[in-house]
MARBA-259270 format. One line per 10 residues: number of its first residue (from 1); their letters; for each residue x, y, z of C-alpha. Coordinates in steps of 0.05 Angstrom, whole numbers, padded with zeros to 5 digits. Layout:
! residues N
NUM> A> X:Y:Z | ...
***
This chain:
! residues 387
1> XXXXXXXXXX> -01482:01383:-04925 | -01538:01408:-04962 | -01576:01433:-04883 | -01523:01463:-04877 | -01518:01499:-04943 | -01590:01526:-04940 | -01576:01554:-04874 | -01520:01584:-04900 | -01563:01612:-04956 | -01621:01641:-04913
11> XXXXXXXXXX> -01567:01690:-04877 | -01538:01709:-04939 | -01603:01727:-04953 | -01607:01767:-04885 | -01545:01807:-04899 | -01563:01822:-04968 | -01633:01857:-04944 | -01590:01884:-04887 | -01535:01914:-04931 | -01541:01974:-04984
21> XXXXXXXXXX> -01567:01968:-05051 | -01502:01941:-05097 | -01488:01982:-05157 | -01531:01949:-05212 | -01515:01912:-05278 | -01538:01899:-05339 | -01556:01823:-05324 | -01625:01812:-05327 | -01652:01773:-05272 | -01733:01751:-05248
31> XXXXXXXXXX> -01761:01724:-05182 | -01833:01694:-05163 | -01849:01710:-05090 | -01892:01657:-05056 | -01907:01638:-04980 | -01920:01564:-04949 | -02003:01547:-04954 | -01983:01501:-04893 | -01934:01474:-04852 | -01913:01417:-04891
41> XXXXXXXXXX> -01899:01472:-04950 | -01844:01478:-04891 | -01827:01420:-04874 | -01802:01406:-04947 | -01755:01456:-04947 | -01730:01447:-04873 | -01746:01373:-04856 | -01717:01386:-04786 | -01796:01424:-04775 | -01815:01357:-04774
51> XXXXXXXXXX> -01799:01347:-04699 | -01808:01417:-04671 | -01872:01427:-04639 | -01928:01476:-04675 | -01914:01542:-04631 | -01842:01541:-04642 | -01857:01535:-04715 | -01909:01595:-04721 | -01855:01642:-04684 | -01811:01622:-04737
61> XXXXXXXXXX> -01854:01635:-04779 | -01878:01702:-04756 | -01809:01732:-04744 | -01765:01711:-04791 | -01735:01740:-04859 | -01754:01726:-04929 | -01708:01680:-04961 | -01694:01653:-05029 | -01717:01581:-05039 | -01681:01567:-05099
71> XXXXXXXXXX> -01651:01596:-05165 | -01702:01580:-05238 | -01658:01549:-05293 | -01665:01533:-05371 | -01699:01590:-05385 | -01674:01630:-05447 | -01680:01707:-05474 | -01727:01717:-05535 | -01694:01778:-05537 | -01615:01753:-05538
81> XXXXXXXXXX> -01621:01675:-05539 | -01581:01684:-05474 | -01586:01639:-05410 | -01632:01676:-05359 | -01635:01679:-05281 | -01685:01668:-05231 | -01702:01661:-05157 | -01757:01633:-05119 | -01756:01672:-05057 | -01816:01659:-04998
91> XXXXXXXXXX> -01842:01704:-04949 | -01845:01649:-04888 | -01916:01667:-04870 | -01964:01616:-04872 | -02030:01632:-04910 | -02064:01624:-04842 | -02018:01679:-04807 | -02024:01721:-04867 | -02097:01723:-04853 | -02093:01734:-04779
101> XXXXXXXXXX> -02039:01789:-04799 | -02050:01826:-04861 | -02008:01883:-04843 | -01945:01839:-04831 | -01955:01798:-04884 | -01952:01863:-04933 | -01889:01878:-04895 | -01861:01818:-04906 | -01882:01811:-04976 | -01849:01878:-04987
111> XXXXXXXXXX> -01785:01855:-04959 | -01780:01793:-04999 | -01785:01849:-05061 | -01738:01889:-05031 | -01692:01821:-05030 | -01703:01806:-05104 | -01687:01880:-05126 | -01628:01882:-05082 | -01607:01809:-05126 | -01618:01848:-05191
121> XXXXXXXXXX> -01687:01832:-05208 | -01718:01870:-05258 | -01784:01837:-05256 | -01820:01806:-05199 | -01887:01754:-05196 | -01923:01751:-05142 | -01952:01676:-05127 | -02002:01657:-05079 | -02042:01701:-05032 | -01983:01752:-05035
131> XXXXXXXXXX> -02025:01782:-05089 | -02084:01789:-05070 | -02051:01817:-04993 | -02013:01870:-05042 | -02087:01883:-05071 | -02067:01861:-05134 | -01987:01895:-05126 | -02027:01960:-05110 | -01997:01968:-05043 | -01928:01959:-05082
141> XXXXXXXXXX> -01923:02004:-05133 | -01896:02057:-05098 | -01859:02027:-05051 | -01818:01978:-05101 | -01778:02003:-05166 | -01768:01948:-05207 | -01835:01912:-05255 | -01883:01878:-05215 | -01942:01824:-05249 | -01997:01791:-05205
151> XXXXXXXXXX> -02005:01734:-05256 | -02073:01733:-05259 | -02076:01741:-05341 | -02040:01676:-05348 | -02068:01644:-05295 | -02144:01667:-05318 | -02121:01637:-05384 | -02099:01572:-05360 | -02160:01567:-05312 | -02201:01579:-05374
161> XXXXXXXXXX> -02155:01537:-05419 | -02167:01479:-05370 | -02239:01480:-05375 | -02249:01480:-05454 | -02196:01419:-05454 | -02241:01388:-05409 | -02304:01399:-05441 | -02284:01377:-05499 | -02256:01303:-05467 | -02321:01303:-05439
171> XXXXXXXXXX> -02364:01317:-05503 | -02408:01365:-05457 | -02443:01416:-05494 | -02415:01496:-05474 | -02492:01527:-05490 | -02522:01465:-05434 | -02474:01453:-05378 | -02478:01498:-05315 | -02407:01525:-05293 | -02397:01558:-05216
181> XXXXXXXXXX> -02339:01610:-05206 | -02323:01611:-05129 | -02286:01674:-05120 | -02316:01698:-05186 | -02312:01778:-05154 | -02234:01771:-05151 | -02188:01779:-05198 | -02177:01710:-05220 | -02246:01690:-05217 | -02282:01756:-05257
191> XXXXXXXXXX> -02235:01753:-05306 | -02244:01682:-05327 | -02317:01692:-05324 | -02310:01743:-05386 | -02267:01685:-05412 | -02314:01632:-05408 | -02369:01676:-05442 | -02322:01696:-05503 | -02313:01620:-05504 | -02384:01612:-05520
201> XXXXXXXXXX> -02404:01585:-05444 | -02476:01611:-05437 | -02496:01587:-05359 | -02454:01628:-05311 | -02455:01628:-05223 | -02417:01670:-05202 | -02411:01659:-05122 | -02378:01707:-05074 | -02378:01729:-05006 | -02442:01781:-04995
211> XXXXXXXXXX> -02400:01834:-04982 | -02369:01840:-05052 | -02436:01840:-05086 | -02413:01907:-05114 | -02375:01880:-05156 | -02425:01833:-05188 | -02458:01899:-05222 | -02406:01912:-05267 | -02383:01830:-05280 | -02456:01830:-05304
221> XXXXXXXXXX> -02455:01885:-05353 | -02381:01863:-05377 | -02403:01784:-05378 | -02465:01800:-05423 | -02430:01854:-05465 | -02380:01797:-05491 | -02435:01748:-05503 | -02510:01776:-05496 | -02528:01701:-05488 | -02500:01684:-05426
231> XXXXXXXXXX> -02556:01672:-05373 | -02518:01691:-05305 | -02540:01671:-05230 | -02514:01706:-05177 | -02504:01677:-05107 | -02472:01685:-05032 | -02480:01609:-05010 | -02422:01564:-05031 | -02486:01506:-05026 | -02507:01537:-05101
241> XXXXXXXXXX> -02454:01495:-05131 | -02492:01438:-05118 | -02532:01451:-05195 | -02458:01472:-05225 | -02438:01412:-05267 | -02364:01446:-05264 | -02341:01491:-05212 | -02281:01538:-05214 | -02248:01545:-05142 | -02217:01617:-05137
251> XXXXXXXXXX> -02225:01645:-05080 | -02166:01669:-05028 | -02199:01640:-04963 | -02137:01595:-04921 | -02194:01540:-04907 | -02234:01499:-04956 | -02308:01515:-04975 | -02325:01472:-05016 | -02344:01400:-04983 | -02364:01331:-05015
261> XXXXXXXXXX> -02442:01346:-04992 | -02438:01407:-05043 | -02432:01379:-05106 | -02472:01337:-05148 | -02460:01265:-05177 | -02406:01273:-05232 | -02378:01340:-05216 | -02320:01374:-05241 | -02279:01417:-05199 | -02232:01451:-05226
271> XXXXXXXXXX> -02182:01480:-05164 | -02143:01551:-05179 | -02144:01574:-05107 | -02076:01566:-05060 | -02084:01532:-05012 | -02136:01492:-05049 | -02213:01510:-05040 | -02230:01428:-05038 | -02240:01394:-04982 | -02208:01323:-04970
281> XXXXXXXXXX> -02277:01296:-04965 | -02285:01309:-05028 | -02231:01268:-05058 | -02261:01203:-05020 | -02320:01211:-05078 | -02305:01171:-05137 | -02348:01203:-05182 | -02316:01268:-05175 | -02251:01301:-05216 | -02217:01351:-05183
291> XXXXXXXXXX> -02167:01383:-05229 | -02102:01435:-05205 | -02124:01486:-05253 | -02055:01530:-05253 | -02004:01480:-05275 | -01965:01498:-05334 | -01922:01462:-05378 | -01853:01503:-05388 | -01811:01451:-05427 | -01738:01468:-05406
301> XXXXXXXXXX> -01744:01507:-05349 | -01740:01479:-05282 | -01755:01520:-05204 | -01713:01480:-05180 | -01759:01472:-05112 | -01814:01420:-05102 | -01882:01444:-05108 | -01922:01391:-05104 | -01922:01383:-05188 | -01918:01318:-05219
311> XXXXXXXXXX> -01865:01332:-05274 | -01804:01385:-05268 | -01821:01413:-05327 | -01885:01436:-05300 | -01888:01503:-05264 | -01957:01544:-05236 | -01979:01585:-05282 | -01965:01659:-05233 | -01898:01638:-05246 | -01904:01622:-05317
321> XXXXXXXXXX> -01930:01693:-05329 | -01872:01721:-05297 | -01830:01667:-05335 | -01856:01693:-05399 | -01843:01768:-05384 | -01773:01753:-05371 | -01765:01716:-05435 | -01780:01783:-05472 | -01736:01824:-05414 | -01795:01857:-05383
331> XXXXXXXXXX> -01779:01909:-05341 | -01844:01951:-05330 | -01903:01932:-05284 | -01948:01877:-05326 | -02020:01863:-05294 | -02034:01903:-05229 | -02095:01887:-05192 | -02144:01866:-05248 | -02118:01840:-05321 | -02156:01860:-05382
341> XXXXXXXXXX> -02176:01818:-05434 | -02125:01849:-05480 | -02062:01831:-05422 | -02088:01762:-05421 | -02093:01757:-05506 | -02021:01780:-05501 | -01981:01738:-05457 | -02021:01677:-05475 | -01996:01689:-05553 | -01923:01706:-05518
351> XXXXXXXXXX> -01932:01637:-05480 | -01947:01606:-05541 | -01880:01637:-05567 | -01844:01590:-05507 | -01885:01527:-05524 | -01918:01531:-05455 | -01989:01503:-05452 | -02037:01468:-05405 | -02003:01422:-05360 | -02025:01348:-05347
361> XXXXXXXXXX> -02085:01333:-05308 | -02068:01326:-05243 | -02086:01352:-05166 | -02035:01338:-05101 | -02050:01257:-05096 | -02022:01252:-05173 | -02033:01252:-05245 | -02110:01240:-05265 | -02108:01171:-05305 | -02145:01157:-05361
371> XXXXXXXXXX> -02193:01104:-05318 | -02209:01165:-05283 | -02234:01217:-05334 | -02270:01149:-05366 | -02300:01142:-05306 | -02327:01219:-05292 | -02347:01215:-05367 | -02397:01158:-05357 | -02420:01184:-05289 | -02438:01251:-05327
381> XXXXXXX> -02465:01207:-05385 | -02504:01173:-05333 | -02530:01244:-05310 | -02556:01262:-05371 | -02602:01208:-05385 | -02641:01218:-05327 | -02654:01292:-05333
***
């Protein structure tokens, strides 16, 4: 019965992208657009991939419709106090075929808009690499008329958020400890840099691919105009990490760069990137935590759809941006492309409005126990009485 009610829902999505625009209400209605990292992102919503061999799979994949994975409940108007509606809806593209085909993946990603306005939506979030294949909504703006929001303030927040809380279990010191941004030229990654040095974090790498050293000149001038302390390396080789006592993963690669040979005894990796930047190698190393930096506690609201999140009150934070903006019936575009410093002040204080915060410690094999952290602790304990 309930195959053969998601079937039923993927053509209803069909003929609602197939039929004209309904007359619009007043409702107020969101949606977060994702896409599958992998196949087994599939294979939990159709189990039946399971037994089809990989070929058939990626022309599924590559030709079909975006469809609406499931409807976001408990979520209530600041504005009215009244229940609000959501959708999850997925572009079917993997991240590896949205590599190998940028231009289809932007027309898919603009169809699965096109499916949330013709819903109702008033304000979509875009989740995963569909982002940065919009360049930052860019490529949508014109093309879609309802609000659009990257969520790269709240996620920059979180990232950042994430870090502190850790530093602080750790008793590390914020003017000593080395932290490496991977990704640090995009969005995610430049804006928690300014982050970190607001924080009072005073040893920056920021590590990107060589051709987007352009945009180190003006991180720089930003980085040390917050904080004129901040002592800032600059690097192309993922290998640099291996100083980086804690290393941000943001980059928007479909492969992991960052292997158990890069990092040093009692490192801290905290992983933003989707699909994750981390190697399984790496998790095989004891002495290492590897944190899911963009979970975020939403008490009451549920997706609905399995994520790979240890509690169902726990949402990424792309979609708790978007979450937050429909709370206050947002209906304009939020963060395009890059969020200031101001955007990410704001909805973090209009998060704090919903109660949302950091979620638990965790990364896909589970929740990080408190052996574990004890464990990194004393490893980076250990560290610092040999230096």
């Amino acid at each position: 019965m309930k195959s053969l009610r998601s079937i039923t829902n993927v053509f209803h999505d069909l003929a609602t992208l197939a039929l004209p625009m309904a007359k619009e209400d007043d409702v107020y209605k969101f949606a977060f657009i994702v896409h599958p990292r992998s196949r087994y992102d599939i294979e939990r919503k159709f189990g039946f991939f399971k037994y089809v061999p990989h070929p058939l799979v990626n022309l599924f994949t590559k030709y079909f419709w975006p469809i609406t994975l499931s409807k976001v409940t408990g979520l209530k108007s600041l504005v009215g106090g009244k229940d609000l509606e959501g959708y999850v809806i997925s572009v079917l593209l993997t991240a590896r075929q949205m590599v190998e085909n940028r231009s289809l993946a932007l027309r898919r990603i603009i169809q699965a808009c096109d499916l949330a306005k013709k819903k109702g939506v008033k304000i979509i979030g875009l989740g995963g690499l569909t982002s940065s294949f919009s360049k930052g909504g860019l490529d949508l703006v014109d093309k879609i008329t309802v609000g659009i929001t990257t969520g790269h303030a709240y996620t920059s927040y979180n990232v950042t958020q994430n870090v502190c809380a850790l530093v602080d279990y750790m008793n590390l010191s914020k003017k000593n400890i080395k932290i490496g941004i991977v990704g640090a030229a995009g969005s995610i990654g430049s804006t928690t840099a300014k982050l970190l040095a607001r924080e009072g974090f005073t040893n920056l790498t920021l590590i990107d691919l060589e051709r987007k050293k352009h945009h180190f000149v003006d991180m720089v001038s930003d980085i040390t105009k917050i904080n004129s302390l901040v002592k800032i390396s600059l690097s192309h080789q993922i290998g640099d990490v291996k100083t980086c006592d804690i290393v941000i993963a943001a980059t928007n690669a479909p492969e992991a760069l960052i292997k158990s040979d890069d990092l040093k005894w009692g490192a801290i990796v905290v992983d933003d990137a989707q699909p994750s930047d981390v190697h399984p190698d790496v998790f095989l190393r004891e002495d290492v935590l590897i944190i899911e930096a963009g979970v975020t506690h939403t008490p009451g609201v549920n997706s609905n759809f399995n994520f790979g999140l240890k509690n169902k009150q726990e949402n990424f934070c792309c979609l708790a941006e978007v979450l937050i903006l429909a709370a206050n019936e947002w209906d304009k575009h939020y963060v395009i492309n890059r969020a200031s410093l101001d955007l990410v002040d704001d909805i973090a204080n209009r998060g704090k409005d919903l109660n949302f915060k950091i979620g638990q410690f965790q990364n896909f094999r589970g929740l990080i126990s408190s052996e574990k952290l004890l464990f990194v602790r004393n490893c980076i304990n250990q560290n610092e009485l040999q230096s």
